[in-house]
C-alpha positions as CSV (number, residue, x, y, z in Angstrom):
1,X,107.6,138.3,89.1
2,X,110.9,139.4,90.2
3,X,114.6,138.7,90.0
4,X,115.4,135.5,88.9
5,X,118.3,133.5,88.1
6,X,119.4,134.3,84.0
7,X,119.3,130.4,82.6
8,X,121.1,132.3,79.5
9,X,123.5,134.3,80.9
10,X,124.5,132.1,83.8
11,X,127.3,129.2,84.1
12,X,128.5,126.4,86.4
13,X,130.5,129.1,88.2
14,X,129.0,132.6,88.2
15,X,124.9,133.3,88.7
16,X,123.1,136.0,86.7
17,X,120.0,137.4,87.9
18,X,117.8,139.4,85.6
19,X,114.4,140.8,86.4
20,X,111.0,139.2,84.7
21,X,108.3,136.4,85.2
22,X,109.1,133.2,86.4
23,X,106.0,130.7,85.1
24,X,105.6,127.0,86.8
25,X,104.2,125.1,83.8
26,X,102.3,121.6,83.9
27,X,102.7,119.5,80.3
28,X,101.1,116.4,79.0
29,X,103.8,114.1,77.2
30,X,102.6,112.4,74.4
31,X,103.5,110.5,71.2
32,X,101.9,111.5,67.7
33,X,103.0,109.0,65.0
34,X,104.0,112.0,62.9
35,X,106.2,113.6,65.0
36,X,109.7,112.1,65.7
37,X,109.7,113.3,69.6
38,X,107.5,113.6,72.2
39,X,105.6,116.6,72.4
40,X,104.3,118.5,75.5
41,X,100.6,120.4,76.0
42,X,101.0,123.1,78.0
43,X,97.9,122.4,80.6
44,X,98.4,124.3,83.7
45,X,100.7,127.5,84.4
46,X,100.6,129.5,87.5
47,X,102.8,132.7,87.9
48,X,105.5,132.4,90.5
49,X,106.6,135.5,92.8
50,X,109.5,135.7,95.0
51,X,109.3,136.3,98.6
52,X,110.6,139.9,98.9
53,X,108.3,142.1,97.1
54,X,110.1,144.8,94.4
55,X,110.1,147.9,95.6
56,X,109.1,149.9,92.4
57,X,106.1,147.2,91.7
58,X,103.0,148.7,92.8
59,X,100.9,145.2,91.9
60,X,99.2,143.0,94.1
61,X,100.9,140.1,95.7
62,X,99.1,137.4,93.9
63,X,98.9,135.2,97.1
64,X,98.7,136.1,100.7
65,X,101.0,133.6,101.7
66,X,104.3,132.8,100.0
67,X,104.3,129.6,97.7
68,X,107.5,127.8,96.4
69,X,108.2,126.5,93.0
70,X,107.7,122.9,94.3
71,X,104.1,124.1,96.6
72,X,103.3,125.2,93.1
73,X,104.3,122.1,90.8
74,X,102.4,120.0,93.8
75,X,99.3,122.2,93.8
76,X,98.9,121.6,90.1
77,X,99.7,118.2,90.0
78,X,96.9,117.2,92.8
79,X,94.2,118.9,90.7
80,X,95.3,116.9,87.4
81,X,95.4,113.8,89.3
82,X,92.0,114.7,90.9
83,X,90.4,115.0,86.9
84,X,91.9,111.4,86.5
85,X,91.0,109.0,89.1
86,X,92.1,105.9,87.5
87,X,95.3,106.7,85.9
88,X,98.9,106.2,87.1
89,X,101.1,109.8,86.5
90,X,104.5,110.3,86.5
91,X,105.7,113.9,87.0
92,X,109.2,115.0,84.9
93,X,110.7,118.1,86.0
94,X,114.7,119.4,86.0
95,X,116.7,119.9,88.9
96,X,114.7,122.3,90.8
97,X,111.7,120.0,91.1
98,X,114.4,117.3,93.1
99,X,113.8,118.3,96.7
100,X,112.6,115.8,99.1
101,X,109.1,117.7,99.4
102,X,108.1,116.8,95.9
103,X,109.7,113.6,96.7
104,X,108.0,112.6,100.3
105,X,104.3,113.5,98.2
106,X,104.9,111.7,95.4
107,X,105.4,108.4,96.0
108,X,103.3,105.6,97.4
109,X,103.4,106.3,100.9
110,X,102.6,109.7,100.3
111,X,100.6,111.5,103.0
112,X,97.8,112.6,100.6
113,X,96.2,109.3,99.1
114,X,95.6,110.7,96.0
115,X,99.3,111.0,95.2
116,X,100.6,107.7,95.7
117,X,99.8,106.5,92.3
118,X,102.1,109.3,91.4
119,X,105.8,109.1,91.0
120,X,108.8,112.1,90.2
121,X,111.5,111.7,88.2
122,X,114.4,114.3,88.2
123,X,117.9,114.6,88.8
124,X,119.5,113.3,91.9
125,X,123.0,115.1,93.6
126,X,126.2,113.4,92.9
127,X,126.5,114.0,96.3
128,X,123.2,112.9,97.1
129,X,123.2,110.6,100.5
130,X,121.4,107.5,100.7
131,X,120.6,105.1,103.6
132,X,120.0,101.4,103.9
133,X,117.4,100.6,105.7
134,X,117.3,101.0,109.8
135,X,118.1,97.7,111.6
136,X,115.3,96.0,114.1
137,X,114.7,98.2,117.0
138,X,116.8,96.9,120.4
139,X,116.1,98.4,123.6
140,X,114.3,101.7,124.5
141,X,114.7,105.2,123.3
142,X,113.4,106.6,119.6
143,X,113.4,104.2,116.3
144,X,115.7,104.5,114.3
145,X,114.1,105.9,110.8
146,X,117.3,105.0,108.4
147,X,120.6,102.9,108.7
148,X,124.2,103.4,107.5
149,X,125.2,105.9,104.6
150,X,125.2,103.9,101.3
151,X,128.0,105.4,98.4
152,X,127.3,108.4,96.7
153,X,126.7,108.3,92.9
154,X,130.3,110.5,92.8
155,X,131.7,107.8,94.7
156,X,129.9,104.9,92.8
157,X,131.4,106.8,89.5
158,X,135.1,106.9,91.2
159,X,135.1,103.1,92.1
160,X,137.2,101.1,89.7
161,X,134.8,98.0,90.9
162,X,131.6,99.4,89.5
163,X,130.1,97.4,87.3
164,X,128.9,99.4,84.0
165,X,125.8,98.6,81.7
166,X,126.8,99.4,78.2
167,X,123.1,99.9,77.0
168,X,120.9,101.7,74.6
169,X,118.7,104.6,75.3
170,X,116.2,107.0,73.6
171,X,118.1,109.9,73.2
172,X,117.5,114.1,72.8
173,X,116.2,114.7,68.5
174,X,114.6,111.4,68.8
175,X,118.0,109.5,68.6
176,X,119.3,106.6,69.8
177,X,123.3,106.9,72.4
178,X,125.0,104.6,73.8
179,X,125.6,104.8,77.5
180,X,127.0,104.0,80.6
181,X,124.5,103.0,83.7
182,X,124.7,101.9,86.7
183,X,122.1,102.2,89.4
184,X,121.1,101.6,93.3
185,X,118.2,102.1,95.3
186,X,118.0,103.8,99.1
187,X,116.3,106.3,101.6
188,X,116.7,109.4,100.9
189,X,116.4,111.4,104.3
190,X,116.4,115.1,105.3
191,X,115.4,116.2,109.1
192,X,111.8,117.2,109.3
193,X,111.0,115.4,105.6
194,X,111.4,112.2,106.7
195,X,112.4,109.5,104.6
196,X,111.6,108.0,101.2
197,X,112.7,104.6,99.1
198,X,114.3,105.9,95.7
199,X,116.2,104.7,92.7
200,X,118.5,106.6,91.6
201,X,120.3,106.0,88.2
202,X,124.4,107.2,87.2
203,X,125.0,107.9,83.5
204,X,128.1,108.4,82.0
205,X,128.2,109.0,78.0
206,X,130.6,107.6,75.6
207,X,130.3,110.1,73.3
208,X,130.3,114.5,73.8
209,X,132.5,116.5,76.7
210,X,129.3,116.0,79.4
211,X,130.3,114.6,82.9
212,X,128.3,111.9,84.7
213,X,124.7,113.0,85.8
214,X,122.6,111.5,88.0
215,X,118.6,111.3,87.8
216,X,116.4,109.3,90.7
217,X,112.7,108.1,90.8
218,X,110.2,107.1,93.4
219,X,108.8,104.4,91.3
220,X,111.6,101.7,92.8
221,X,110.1,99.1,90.0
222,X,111.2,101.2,87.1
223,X,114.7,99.8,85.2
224,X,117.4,102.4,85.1
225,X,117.1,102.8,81.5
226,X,113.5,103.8,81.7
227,X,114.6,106.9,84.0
228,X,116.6,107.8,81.8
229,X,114.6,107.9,78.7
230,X,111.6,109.0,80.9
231,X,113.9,112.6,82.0
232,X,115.0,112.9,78.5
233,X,111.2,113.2,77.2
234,X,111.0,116.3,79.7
235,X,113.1,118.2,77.1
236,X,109.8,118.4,75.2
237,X,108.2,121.4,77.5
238,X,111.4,123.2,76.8
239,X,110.9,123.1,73.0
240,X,106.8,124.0,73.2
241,X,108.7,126.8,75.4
242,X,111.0,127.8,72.4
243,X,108.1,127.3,69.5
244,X,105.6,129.6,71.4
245,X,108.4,132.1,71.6
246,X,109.4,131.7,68.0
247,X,106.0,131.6,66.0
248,X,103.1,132.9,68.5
249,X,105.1,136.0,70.4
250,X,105.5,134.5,73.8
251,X,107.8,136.8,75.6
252,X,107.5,139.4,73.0
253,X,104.3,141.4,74.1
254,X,104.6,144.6,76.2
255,X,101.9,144.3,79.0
256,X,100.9,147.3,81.8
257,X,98.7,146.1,83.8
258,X,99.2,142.6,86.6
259,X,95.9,141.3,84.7
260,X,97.8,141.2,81.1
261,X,100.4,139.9,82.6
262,X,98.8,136.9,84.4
263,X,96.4,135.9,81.1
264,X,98.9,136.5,78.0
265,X,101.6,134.0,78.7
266,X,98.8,131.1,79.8
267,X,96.5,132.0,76.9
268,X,99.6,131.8,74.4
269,X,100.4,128.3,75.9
270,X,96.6,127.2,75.4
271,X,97.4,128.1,71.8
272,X,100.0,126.2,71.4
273,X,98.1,123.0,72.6
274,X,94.7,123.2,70.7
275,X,96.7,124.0,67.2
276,X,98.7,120.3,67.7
277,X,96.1,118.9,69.2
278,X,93.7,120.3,66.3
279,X,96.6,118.8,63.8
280,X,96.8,115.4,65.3
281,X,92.7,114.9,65.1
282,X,91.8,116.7,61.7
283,X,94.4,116.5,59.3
284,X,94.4,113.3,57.3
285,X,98.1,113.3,55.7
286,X,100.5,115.3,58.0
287,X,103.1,114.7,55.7
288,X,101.7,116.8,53.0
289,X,102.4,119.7,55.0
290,X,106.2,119.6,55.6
291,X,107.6,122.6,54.3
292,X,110.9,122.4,52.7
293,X,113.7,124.7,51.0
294,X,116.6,123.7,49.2
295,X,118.8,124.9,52.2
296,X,116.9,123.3,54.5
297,X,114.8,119.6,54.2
298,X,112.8,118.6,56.5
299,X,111.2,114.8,56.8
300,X,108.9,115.6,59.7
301,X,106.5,117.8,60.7
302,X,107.0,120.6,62.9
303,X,105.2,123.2,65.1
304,X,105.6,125.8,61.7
305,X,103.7,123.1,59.3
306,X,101.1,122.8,62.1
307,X,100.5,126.4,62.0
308,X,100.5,126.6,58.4
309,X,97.5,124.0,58.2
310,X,95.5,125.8,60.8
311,X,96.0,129.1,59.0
312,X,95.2,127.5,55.6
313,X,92.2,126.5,57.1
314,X,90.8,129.2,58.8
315,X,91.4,131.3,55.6
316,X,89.6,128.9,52.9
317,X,86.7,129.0,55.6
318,X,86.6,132.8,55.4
319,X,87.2,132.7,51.4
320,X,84.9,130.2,50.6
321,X,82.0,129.5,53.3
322,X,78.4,130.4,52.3
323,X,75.7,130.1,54.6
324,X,73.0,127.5,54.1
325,X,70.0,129.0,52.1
326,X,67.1,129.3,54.8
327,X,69.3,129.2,57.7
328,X,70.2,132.7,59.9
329,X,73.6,133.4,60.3
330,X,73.0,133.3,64.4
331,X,71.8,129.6,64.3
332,X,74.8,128.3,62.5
333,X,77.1,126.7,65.2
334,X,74.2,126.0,67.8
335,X,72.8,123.0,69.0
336,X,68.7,122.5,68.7
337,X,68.5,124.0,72.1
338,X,70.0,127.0,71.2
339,X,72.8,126.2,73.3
340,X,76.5,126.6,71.7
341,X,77.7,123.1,70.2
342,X,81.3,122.3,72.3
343,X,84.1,120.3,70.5
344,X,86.0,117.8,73.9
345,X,89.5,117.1,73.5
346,X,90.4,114.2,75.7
347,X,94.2,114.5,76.9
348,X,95.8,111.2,78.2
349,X,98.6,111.2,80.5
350,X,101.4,108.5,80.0
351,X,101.3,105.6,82.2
């Protein structure tokens, strides 16, 4: 709630601010053997306000104290990881979730221990400065806490000695590319953060007008090409984002009041999850329900089918449903108790 940077209207060179919501929004990335991405369930969204309060807004701050985008993505992370005590998570978020406070807490010497089976994956600086690690402490006076300055990833990418991989790697659409990697692994240090071991990962395409990018992870044991598949299944959030918007009215409504406002946008999202999740456990062929015109064919199933089936069902229920002979219309639906009969969707996180 605010003004917030324009991802739209914005470029490399000039910043457009426009005024509107800015949501923090916590996904599950799975794989459904009908679907030929990844798909993200919205789980957990939590309205983000800027520091200076509008003027002309006469709402109420909805926290006393300011939180940050990263306090945020942290805050919903260690309640996830708190509903999962056994699991291993591995948070994917763009460029604004790269700072070195997401960083320092997830990793495995984090200082809460319920984070340090977590790791973060996003994208690293080209300028980004690494250390090696701090030489053996001689004579008195403070430790030293990182060594000399390792290359940049710019740099690394300049060097006519790098040595390239020419591999293979999951690509956006469910597509395979051809790339370009080279990697390296180093402290990553800011004053007052401390430091942390990372790995970060250089990619340079073979194919499109995109410059090198850099991505970096605190899990040091995963291979570089498993960053880079493992940032590219991020974009999956971004297209829940789009279908919401396109078939279920996110960003459409015209709310008055701070209370529509904080419940539309979460409930739309909610939505969105129990329809695929209601397609992935209750439809038997998924393929019958692509829906295809002669200018356009389609061989997989998309958000639209999935909506189709759950209004196709909901209307045959209405149409056709007759209550059982002896049976109150009240009871139908409730357990022997009396108490209402509750459907569990289990959500796994990936490994």
């Amino acid at each position: 709630m605010g003004m917030h940077r324009d991802a739209v209207r914005s470029s490399q060179r000039r910043v457009e601010v426009s005024p509107g919501h800015k949501w923090v929004t916590l996904g599950v990335v799975m794989r459904l053997a009908f679907l030929r991405c990844p798909v993200a369930f919205p789980l957990l969204c939590v309205a983000y306000c800027t520091r200076k309060h509008a003027r002309r807004s006469h709402a109420k701050r909805l926290y006393r104290k300011h939180r940050t985008v990263c306090e945020l993505a942290l805050l919903m992370v260690r309640w996830v990881v708190r509903w999962a005590p056994g699991r291993q998570f591995r948070l994917l978020g763009d460029g604004s979730y790269g700072t070195h406070e997401l960083a320092n807490a997830l990793c495995p010497s984090s200082r809460y221990p319920q984070l340090r089976r977590a790791s973060l994956v996003s994208r690293f600086p080209l300028d980004g400065a690494t250390y090696a690690a701090p030489s053996p402490r001689s004579g008195p006076g403070r430790p030293a806490v990182k060594g000399a300055k390792l290359p940049s990833p710019r740099q690394v990418a300049a060097d006519p000695a790098t040595a390239w991989r020419r591999v293979w790697v999951a690509w956006y659409g469910g597509t395979q590319r051809e790339v370009l990697l080279c990697s390296g692994t180093g402290l990553w240090y800011r004053p007052g953060c401390g430091v942390t071991p990372v790995r970060w990962v250089l990619v340079r395409q073979l194919q499109g007008k995109r410059g090198d990018e850099a991505f970096f992870t605190t899990g040091l044991a995963m291979a570089p090409e498993a960053i880079v598949e493992a940032f590219v299944r991020r974009w999956s959030l971004e297209t829940a984002f789009e279908e919401t918007r396109a078939h279920l009215g996110l960003e459409t409504l015209r709310n008055r009041t701070a209370n529509a406002v904080r419940r539309s946008v979460p409930l739309l999202l909610a939505l969105y999850s129990l329809i695929v999740v209601w397609f992935a456990r209750h439809v038997q062929v998924p393929g019958a329900w692509v829906r295809s015109w002669p200018w356009y064919r389609k061989q997989h199933v998309t958000f639209s089918d999935m909506l189709a089936a759950a209004r196709d069902d909901i209307l045959a229920e209405r149409i056709s449903w007759h209550p059982v002979a002896g049976t109150a219309e009240s009871e139908i639906g409730t357990s022997a108790t009396g108490e209402p009969t509750v459907t569990d969707f289990a959500l796994r996180l990936p490994a």
